[in-house]
MIKE-494649 format. One record per atom (N, C-alpha, C): atom name; residue number from 1; x, y, z. Coordinates in Angstrom, 3 decimals, always signed. Example, Ala and Ser with C-alpha at 12.3 -4.5 7.8 and 13.67 -1.06 7.14 Angstrom:
<pts>
+------+-------+----------+----------+----------+
! pami ! marse !        u !        v !        w !
+------+-------+----------+----------+----------+
!    N !     1 !  +13.190 !   -5.690 !   +7.800 !
!   CA !     1 !  +12.300 !   -4.500 !   +7.800 !
!    C !     1 !  +13.200 !   -3.300 !   +7.800 !
!    N !     2 !  +12.850 !   -2.250 !   +7.080 !
!   CA !     2 !  +13.670 !   -1.060 !   +7.140 !
!    C !     2 !  +12.900 !   +0.030 !   +7.870 !
+------+-------+----------+----------+----------+
</pts>
This chain:
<pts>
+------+-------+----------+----------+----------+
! pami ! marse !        u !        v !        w !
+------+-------+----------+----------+----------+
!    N !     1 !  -11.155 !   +4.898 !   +4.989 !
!   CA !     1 !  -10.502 !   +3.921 !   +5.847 !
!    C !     1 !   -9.306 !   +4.568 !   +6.548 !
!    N !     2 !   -9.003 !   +4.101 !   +7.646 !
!   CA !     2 !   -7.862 !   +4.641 !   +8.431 !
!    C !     2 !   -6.394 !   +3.578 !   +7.923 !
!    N !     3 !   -5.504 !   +4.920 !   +8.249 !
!   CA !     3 !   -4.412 !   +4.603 !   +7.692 !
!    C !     3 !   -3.607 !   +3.058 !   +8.190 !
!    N !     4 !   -2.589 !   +2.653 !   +7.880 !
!   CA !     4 !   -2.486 !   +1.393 !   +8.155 !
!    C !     4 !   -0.763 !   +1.441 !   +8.961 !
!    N !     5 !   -0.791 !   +1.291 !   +9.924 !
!   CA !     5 !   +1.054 !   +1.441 !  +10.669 !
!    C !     5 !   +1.566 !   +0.227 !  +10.570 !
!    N !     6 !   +0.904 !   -0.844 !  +10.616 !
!   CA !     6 !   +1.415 !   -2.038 !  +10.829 !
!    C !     6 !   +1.162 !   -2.886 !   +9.188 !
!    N !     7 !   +2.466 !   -2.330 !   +8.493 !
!   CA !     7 !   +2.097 !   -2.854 !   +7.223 !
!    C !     7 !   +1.922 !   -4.531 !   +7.169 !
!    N !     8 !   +2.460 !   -5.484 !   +7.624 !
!   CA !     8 !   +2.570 !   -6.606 !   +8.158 !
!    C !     8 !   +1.331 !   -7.075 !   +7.330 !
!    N !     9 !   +0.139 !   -6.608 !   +7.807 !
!   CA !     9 !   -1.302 !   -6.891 !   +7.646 !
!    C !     9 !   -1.608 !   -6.265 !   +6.081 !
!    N !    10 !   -0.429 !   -5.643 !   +5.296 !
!   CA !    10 !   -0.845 !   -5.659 !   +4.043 !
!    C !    10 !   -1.051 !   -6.479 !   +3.215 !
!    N !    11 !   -0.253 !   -7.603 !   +3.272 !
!   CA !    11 !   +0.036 !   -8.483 !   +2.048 !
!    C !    11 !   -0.842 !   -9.091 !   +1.446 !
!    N !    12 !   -1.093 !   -8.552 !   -0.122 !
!   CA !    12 !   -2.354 !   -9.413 !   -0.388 !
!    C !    12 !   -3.825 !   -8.702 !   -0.628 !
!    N !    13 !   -3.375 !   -7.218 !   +0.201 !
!   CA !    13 !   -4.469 !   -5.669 !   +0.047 !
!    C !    13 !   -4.127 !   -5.119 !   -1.036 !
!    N !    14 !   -5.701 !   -4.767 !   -1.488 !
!   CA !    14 !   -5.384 !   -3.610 !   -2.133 !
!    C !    14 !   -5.182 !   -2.344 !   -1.872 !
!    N !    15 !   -4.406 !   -1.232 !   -2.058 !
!   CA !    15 !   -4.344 !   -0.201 !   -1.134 !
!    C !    15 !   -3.990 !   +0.921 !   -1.788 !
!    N !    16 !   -4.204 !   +1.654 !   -1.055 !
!   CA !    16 !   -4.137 !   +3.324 !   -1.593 !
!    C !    16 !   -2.445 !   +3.975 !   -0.829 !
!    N !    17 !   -1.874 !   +4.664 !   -1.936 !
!   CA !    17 !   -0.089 !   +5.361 !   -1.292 !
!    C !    17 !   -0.717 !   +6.215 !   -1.463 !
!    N !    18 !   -0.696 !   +7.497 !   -0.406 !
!   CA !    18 !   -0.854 !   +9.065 !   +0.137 !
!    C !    18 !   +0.335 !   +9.359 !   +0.449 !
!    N !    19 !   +0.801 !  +10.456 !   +0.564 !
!   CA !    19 !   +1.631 !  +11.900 !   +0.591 !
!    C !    19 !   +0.934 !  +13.248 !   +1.114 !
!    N !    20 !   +1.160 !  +13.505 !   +1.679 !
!   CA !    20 !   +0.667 !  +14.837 !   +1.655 !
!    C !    20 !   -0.452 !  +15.186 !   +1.707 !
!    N !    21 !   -1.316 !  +13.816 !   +2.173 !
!   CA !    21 !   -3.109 !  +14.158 !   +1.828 !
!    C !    21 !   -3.811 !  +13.598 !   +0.886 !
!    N !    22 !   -2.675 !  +13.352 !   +0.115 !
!   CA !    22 !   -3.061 !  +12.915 !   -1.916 !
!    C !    22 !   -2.430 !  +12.104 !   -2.222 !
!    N !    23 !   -3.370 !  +11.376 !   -2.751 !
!   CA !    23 !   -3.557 !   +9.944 !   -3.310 !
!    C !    23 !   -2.804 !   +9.806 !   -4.018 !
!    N !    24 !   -1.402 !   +9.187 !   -4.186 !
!   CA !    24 !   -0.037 !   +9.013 !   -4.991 !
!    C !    24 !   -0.217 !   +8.103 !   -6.229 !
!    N !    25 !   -0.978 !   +6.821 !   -5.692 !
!   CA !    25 !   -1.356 !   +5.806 !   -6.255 !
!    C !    25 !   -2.136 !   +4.148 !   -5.536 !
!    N !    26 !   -2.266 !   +3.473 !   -6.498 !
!   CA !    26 !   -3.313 !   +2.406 !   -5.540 !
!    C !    26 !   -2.398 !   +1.317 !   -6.416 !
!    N !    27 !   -2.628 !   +0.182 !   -5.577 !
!   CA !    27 !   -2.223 !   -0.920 !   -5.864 !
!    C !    27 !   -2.682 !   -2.381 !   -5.145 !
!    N !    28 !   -1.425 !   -3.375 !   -5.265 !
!   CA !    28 !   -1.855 !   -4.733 !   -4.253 !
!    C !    28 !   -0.267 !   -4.375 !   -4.100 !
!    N !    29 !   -0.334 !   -5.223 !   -2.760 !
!   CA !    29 !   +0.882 !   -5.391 !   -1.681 !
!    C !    29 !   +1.036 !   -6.924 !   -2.359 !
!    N !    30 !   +2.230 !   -6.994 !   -2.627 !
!   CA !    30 !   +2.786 !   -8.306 !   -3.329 !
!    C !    30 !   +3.457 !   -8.808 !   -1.639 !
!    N !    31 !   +4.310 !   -8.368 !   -1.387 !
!   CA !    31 !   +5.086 !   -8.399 !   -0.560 !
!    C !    31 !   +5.265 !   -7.272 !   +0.960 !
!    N !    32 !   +5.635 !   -8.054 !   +2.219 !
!   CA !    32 !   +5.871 !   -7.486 !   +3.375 !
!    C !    32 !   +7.373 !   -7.833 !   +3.870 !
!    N !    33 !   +8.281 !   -6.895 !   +3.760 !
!   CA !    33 !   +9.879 !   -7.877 !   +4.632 !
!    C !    33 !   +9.228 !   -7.899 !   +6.058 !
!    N !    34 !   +9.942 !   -8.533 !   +6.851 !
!   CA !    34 !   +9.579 !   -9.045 !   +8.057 !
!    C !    34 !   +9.932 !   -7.930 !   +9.041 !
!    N !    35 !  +10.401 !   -6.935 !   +8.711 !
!   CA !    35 !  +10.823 !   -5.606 !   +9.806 !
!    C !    35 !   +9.670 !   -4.983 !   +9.291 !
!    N !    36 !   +8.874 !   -5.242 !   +8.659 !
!   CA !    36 !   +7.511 !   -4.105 !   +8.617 !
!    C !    36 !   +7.728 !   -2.606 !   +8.275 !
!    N !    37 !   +8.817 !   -2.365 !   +7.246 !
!   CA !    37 !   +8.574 !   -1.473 !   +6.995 !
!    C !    37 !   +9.089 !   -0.649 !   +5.567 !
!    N !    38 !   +9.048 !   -2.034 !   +4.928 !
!   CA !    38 !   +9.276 !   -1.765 !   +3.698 !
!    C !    38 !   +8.134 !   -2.782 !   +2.852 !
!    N !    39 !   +7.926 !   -2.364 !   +1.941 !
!   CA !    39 !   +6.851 !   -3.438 !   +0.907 !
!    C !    39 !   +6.928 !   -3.254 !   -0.277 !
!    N !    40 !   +6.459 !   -4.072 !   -1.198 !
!   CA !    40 !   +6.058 !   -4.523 !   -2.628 !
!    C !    40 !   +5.359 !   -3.511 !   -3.217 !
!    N !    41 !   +5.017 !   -3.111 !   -3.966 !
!   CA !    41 !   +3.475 !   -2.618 !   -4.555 !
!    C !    41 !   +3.552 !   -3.453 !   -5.918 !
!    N !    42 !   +2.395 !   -3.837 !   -6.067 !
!   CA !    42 !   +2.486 !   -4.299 !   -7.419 !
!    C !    42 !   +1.983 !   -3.414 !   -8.550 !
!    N !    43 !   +2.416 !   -3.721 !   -9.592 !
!   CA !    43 !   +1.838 !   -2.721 !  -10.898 !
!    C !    43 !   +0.137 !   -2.861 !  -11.302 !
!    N !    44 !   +0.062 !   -1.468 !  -11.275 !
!   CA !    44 !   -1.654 !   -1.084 !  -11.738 !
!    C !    44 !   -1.602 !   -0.914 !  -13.247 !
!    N !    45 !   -1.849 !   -1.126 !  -14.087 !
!   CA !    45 !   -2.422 !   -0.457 !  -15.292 !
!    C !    45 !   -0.470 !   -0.501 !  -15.680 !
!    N !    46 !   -0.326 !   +0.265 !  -16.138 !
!   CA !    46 !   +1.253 !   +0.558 !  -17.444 !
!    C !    46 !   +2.143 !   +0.825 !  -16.102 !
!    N !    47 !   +1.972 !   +0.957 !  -14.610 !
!   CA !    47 !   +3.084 !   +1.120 !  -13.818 !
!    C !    47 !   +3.749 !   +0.553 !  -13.395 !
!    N !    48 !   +5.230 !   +0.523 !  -12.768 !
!   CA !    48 !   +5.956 !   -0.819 !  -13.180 !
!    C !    48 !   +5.638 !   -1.276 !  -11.137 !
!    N !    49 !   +6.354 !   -1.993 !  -10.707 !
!   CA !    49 !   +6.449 !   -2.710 !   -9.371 !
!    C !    49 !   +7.224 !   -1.802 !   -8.331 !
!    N !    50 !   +7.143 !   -1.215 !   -7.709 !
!   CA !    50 !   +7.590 !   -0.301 !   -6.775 !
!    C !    50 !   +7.722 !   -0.846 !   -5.251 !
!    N !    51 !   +8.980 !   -0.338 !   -4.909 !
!   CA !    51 !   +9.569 !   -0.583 !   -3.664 !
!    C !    51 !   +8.815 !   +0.626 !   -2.300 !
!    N !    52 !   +8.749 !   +0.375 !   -1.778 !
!   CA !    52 !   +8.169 !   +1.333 !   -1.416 !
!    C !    52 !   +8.494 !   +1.191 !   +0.968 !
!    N !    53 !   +9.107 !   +2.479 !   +0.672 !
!   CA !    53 !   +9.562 !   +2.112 !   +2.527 !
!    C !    53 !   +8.861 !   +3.392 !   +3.538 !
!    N !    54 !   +8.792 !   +3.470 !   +4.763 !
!   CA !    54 !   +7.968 !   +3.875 !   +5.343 !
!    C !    54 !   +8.858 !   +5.352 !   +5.389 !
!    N !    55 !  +10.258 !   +5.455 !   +5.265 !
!   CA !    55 !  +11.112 !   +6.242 !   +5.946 !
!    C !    55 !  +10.425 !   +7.393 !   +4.491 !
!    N !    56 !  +10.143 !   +6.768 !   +3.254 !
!   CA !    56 !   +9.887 !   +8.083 !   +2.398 !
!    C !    56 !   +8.317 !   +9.082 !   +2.238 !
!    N !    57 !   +7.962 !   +8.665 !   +3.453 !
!   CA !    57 !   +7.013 !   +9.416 !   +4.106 !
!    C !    57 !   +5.627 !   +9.346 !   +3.832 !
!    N !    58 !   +5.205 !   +7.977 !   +2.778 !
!   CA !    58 !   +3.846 !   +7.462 !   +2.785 !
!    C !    58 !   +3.174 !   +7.090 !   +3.651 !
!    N !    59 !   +1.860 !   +7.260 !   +3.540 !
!   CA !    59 !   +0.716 !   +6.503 !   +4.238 !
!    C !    59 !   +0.066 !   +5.721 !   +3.225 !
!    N !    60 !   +0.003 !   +4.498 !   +4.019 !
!   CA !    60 !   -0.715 !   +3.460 !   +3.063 !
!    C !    60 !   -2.241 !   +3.246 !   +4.039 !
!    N !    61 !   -2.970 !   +3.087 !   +3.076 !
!   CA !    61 !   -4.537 !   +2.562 !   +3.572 !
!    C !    61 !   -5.108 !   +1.808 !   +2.546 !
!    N !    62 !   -5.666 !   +0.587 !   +3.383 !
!   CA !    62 !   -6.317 !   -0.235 !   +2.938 !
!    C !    62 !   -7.582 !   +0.297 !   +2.106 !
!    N !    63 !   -7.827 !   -0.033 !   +0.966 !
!   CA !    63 !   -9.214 !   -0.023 !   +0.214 !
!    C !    63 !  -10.166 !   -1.301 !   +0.346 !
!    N !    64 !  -11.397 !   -0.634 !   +0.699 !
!   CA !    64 !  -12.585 !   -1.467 !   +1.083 !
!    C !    64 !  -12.627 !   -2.157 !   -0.069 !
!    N !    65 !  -13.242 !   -3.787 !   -0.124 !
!   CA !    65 !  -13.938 !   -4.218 !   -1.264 !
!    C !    65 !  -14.632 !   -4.316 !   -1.896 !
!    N !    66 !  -15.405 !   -3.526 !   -2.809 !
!   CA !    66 !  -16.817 !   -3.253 !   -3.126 !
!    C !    66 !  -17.277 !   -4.670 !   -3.246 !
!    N !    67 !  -16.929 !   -5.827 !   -3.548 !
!   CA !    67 !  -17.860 !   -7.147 !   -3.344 !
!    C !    67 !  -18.361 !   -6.818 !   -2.132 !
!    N !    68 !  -17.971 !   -6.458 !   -0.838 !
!   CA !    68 !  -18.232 !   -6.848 !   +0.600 !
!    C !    68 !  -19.898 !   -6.035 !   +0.769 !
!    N !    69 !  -19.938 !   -4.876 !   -0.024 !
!   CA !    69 !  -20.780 !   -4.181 !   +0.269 !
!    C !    69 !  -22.145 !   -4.377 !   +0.116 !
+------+-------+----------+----------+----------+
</pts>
């Protein structure tokens, strides 16, 4: 899936944090602030809730839903 600029349209995705190419971690978008460029992640498995802003150089992308398929 292609990367996502307009986090806005996260809230509520599940999604993949990249760095560098590599897959940081996956989660759900709890939350969007309204300047679009900071968000929620919610906790996967034992990780706690993470803040997460555009300026620290992630790419977020949406993960497909395997129901859809």
């Amino acid at each position: 899936m292609a990367r996502q600029t307009d986090w806005t349209k996260l809230a509520g995705k599940r999604v993949e944090l990249r760095k560098g190419g590599q897959v940081v971690r996956t989660g759900f978008v709890k939350d969007v602030l309204d300047s679009a460029d900071v968000l929620w992640l919610e906790p996967e498995r034992f990780r706690q809730r993470t803040l997460i802003d555009k300026s620290m150089g992630f790419t977020i992308r949406p993960m497909q839903d395997p129901s859809l398929n």
